[in-house]
C-alpha positions in Angstrom: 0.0 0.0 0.0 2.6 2.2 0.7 4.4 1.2 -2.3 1.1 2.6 -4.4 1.1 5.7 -2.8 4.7 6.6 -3.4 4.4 6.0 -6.7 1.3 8.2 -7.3 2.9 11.4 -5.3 5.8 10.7 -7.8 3.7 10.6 -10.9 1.9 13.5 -9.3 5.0 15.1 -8.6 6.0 15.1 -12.2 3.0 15.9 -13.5 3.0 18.9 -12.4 6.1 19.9 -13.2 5.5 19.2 -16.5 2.2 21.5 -16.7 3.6 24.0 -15.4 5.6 26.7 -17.6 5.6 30.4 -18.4 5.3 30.3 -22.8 2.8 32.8 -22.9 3.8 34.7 -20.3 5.3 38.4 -21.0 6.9 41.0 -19.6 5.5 44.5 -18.5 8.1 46.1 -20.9 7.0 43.3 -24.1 3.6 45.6 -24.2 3.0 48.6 -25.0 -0.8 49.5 -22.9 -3.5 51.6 -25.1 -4.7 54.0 -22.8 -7.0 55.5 -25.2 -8.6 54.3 -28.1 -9.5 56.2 -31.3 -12.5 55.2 -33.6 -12.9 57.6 -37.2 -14.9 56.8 -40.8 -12.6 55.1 -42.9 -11.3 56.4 -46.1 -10.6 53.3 -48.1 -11.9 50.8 -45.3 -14.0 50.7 -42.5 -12.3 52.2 -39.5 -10.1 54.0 -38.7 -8.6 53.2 -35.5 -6.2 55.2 -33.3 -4.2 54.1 -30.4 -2.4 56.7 -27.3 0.0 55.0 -25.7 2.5 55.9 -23.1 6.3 56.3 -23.6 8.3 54.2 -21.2 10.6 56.3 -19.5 14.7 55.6 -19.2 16.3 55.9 -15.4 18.7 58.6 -15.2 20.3 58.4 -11.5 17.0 56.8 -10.1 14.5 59.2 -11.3 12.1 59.0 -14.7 14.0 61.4 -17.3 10.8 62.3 -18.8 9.0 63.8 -15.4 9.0 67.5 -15.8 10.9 68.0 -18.4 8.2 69.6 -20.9 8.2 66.1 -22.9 5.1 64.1 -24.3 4.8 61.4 -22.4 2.9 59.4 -25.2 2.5 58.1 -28.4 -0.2 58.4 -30.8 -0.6 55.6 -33.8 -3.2 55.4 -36.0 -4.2 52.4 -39.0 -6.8 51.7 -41.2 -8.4 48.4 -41.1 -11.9 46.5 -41.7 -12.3 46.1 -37.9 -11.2 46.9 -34.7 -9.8 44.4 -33.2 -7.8 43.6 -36.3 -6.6 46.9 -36.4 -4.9 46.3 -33.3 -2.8 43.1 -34.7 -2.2 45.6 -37.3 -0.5 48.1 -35.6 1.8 45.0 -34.2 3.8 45.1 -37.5 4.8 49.0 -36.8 5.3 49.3 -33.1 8.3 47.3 -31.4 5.9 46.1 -28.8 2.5 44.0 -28.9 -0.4 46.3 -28.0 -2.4 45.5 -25.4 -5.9 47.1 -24.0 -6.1 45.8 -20.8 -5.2 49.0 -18.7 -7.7 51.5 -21.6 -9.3 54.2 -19.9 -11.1 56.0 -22.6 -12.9 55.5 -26.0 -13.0 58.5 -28.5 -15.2 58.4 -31.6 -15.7 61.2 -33.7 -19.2 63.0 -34.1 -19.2 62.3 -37.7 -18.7 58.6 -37.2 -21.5 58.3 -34.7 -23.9 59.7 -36.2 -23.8 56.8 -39.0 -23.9 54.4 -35.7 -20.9 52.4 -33.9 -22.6 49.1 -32.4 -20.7 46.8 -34.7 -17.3 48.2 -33.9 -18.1 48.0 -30.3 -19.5 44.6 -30.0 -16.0 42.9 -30.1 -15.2 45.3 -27.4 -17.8 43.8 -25.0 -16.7 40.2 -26.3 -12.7 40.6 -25.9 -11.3 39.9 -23.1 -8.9 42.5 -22.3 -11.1 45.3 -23.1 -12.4 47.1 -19.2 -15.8 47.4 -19.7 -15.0 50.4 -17.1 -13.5 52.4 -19.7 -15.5 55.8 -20.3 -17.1 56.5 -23.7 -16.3 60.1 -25.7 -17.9 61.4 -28.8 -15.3 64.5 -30.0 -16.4 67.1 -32.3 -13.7 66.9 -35.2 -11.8 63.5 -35.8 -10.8 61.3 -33.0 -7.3 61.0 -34.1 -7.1 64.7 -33.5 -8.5 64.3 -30.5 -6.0 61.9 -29.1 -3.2 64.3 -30.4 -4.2 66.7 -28.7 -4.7 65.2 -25.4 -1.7 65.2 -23.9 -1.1 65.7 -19.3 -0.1 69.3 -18.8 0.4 68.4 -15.0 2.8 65.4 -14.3 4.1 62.8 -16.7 0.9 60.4 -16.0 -1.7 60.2 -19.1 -3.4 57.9 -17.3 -3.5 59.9 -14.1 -4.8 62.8 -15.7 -7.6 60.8 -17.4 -8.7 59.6 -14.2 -8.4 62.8 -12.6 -10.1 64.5 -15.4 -13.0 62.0 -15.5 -13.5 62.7 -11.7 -14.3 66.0 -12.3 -18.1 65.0 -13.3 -18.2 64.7 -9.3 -17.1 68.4 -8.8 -19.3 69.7 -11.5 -21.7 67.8 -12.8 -20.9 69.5 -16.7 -20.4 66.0 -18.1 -21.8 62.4 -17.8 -19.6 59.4 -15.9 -20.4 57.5 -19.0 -18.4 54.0 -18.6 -18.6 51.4 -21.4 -20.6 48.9 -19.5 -23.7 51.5 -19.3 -23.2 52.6 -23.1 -23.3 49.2 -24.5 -26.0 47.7 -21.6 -28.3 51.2 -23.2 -28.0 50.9 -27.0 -29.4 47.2 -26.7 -31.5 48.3 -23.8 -35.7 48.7 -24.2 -36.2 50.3 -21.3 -34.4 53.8 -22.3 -31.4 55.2 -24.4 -27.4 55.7 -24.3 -25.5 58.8 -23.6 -21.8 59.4 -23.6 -18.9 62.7 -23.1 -19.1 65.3 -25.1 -16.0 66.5 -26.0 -13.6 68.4 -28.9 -10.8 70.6 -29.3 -10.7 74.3 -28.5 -8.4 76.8 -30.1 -8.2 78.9 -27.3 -9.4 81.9 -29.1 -12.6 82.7 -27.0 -11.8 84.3 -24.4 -11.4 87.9 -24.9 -10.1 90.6 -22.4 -9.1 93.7 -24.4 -12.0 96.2 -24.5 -13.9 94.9 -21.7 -16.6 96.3 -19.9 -17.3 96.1 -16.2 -20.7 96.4 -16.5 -20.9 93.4 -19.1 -24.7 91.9 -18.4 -24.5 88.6 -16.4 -24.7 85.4 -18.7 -26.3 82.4 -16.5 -26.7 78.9 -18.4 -24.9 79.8 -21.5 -25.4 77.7 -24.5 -21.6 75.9 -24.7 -20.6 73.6 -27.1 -17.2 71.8 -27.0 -14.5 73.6 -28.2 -16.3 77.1 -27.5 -15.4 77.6 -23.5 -14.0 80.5 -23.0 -10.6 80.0 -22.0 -6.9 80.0 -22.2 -4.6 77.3 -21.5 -2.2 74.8 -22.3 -4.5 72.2 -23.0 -6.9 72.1 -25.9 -8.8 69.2 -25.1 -12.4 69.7 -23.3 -15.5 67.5 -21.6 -18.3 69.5 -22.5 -21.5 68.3 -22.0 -23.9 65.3 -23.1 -23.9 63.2 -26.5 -27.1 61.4 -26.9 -28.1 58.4 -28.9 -31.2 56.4 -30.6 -30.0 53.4 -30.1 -26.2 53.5 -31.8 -26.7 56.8 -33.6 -26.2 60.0 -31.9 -28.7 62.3 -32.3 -28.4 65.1 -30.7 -26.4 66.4 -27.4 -26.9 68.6 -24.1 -24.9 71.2 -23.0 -23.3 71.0 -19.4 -26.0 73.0 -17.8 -28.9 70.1 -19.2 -26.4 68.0 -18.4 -26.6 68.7 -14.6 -30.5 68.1 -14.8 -30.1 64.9 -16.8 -28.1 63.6 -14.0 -30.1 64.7 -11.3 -33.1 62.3 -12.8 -30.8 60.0 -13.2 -30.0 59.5 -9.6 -26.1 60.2 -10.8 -26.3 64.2 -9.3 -23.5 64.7 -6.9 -22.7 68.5 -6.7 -22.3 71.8 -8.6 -21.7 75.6 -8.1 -25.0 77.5 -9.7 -25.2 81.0 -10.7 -29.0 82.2 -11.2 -30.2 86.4 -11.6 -31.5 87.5 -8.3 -35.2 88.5 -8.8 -35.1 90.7 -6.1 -32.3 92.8 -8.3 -32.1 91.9 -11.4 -28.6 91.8 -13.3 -26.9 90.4 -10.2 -26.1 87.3 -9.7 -26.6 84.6 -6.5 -23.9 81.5 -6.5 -25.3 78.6 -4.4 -23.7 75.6 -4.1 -26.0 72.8 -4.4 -26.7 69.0 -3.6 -29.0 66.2 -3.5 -30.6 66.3 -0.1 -32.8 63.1 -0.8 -32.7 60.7 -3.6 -34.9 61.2 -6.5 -38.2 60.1 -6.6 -39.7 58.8 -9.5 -43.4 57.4 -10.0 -44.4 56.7 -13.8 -48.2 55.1 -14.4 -50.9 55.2 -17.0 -54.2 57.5 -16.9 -56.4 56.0 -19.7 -53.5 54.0 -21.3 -51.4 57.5 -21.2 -47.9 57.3 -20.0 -47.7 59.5 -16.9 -44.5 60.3 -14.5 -44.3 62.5 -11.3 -40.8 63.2 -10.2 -39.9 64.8 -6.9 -36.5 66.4 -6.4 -35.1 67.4 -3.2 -32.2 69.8 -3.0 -29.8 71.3 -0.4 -28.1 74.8 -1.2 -25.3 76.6 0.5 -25.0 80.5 0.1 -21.7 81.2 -2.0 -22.7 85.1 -2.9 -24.7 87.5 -2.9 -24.2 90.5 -5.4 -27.3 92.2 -4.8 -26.1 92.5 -0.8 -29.6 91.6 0.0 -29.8 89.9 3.2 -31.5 86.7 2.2 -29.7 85.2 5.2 -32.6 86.2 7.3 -35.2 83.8 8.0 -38.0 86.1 6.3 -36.1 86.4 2.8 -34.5 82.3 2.8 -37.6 81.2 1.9 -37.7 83.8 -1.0 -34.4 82.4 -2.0 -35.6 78.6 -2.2 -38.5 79.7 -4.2 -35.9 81.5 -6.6 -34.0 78.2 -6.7 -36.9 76.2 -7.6 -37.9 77.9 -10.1 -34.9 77.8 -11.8 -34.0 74.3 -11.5 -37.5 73.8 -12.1 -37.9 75.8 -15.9 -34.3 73.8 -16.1 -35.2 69.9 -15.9 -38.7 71.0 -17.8 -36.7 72.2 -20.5 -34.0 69.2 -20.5 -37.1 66.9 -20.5 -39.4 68.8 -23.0 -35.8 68.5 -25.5 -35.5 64.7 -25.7 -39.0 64.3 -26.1 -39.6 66.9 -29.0 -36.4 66.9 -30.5 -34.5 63.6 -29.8 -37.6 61.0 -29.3 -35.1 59.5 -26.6 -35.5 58.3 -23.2 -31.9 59.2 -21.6 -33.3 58.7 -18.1 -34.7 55.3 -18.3 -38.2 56.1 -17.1 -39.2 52.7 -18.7 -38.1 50.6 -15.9 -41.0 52.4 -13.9 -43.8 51.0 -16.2 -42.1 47.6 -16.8 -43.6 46.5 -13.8 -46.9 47.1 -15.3 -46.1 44.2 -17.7 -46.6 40.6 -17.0 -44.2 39.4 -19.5 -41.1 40.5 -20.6 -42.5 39.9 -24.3 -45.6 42.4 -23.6 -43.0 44.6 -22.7 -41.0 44.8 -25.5 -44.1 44.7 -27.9 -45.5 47.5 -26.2 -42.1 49.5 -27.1 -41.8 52.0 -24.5 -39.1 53.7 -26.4 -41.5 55.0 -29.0 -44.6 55.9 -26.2 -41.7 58.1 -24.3 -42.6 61.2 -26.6 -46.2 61.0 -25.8 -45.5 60.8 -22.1 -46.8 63.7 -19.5 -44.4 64.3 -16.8 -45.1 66.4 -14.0 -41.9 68.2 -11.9 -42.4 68.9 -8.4 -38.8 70.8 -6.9 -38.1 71.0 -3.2 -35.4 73.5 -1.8 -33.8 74.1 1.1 -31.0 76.6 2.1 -28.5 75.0 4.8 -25.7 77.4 5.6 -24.7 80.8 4.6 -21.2 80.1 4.4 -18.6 82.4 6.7 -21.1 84.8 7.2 -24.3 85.7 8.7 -25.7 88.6 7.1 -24.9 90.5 3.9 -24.4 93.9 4.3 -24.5 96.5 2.1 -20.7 98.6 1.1 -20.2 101.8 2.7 -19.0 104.7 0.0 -18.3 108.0 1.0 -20.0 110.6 -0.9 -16.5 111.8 -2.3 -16.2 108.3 -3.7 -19.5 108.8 -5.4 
């Protein structure tokens, strides 16, 4: 007996040995990692895809040699091919090192290109393995490889930090959507609503003016940007600006970052933004109020006579930033004026976002469908109801609750004392 089982640890033994081995295994430095992928219209094919990669850096007395020293830290390739994914074997034949996608952040397609309609160059995204269905999801005014040339870290050597970073900001602000890959492809399939992604292009950084100006220029709240028309300066040119949004794999239309902030607010994504509205009290100032969700939204959607119907209750919390006018709305007789002010305006704002994709884009980007699913007792009386083309008939009622919390450092605005000289 003992005999038996010394010969089967042996055999054992040497069995796994002989499993074991390392010939696909590769190095960190036998890859080159796309952090960002490009998709354009092909010329003489179908695609054309575009890769950013970054530069591996050489060690010069322990430290990177690239880190500060004013030097892209990536790579930009770009090949024409009949699909994606070949694309990517492709590129192997010009760059030293195979391309891999398993650490991609981002996926940039130009306007132009989805407009015609991108499922079948994403599907094999959402079969391959290495593709992160984490990665976020762009649409860029202008081509994609432009795009990608132009978006280069102007703080630190780290692309892929300042992607990250950079995609955070939708927490700050609220002026773009956290649109991941996952959600895109789940929503262009989906029958319960419609798919949205980052808006995005290039600016020239010819704007922003400042010769000739006038201090008494009229306040501008909720202006109408596009990307690649902030007003700015700066080293980079690349900018998230707003909402691209899709019937089914097409894009349609898009939202600017201030209907973006509603969008998300009915989406349950809100987190937090700084707001500027015209005080009604004194009109051409401005209050800033920093706002917040102070419940989760509720939404209710049900049918009178076989019409679509949804109530939606929001409930915000406000902090005082300023006060131009120097009326004292601190006061507990003129708060409640101010939370009417607020409502209103956010009000008129998610009316308007609404009122847009049902008129103009006849899509559901807030997935109201899953609250009359329900109503359904089969998935397949579902889907021949089609919700998506009932969404533009549907009546949707907005109720807005505000409420100021804190006034900040102070307590009381007061008005500025001149002397009559002054005057």
């Amino acid at each position: 007996m003992f005999k038996r089982y010394s010969v089967f640890i042996i055999i054992v033994t040497l069995l796994s040995l002989l499993l074991t081995g390392c010939r696909d295994s590769s190095e960190v430095d036998d890859n080159i990692y796309a952090i960002v992928i490009g998709l354009d219209k092909g010329v003489n094919n179908k695609v054309i895809v575009t890769i950013q990669y970054p530069k591996y850096r050489s060690i010069r007395g322990g430290e990177g040699g690239a880190t500060g020293s004013g030097e892209d830290t990536s790579t930009v390739h770009s090949v024409e091919a009949p699909s994606l994914l070949e694309a990517i074997d492709l590129l192997n034949m010009a760059i030293s090192r195979r391309v891999s996608l398993i650490h991609t952040k981002m996926l940039v397609v130009s306007e132009d290109f989805a407009k015609e309609g991108i499922g079948d160059f994403l599907a094999p995204l959402s079969r391959f393995r290495e593709a992160r269905r984490t990665m976020f999801v762009v649409v860029t005014k202008g081509t994609a490889e432009g795009f990608l040339q132009e978006n280069k870290t102007t703080i630190g050597p780290s692309i892929t930090k300042a992607i990250e970073l950079m995609m955070a900001q939708t927490k700050n602000n609220s002026f773009f959507p956290p649109s991941n890959f996952h959600d895109f492809y789940k929503d262009i399939i989906s029958t319960y609503g419609n798919a949205t992604a980052i808006h995005a292009g290039i600016n020239d950084l010819q704007e922003l003016k400042t010769e000739g100006g006038k201090r008494e220029a009229p306040l501008a709240t909720q202006r109408e940007l596009k990307p690649g028309e902030l007003p700015r300066r700066g080293p980079a040119k690349r900018e998230f600006v707003g909402t691209a949004v899709f019937n089914g794999d097409k894009m349609v239309g898009s939202l600017n970052p201030y209907e973006t902030r509603y969008m998300l607010m009915l989406q349950g994504k809100f987190r937090k933004c700084i707001m500027t509205i015209e005080d009604k009290r004194s009109p051409g100032d401005g209050i800033i109020v920093s706002i917040r969700n102070g419940r989760p939204t509720k939404i209710k959607g049900w049918f009178d006579n076989s019409m679509p119907v949804i109530d939606i209750d929001l409930n915000i919390e406000a902090d005082i930033g300023a006060i131009h006018s120097r009326i004292n709305y601190e006061s507990s007789k003129l708060v409640e004026d101010l939370n009417k002010q607020l409502e209103q305006e956010i009000k008129k704002g998610v009316e308007k976002t609404i009122e847009k994709t049902k008129k103009e884009f006849k899509t559901d980007i807030f997935e109201f469908g899953k609250k009359f699913a329900g109503y359904f007792p089969t998935i397949q009386e579902w889907e021949k109801y089609n919700w998506l083309s009932h969404y533009p008939e549907t009546k949707v009622n907005v109720n807005v609750e505000v409420n100021v919390r804190r006034t900040g450092l102070m307590l009381e605005s007061s008005p500025i004392m001149e002397s009559p000289e002054a005057k």
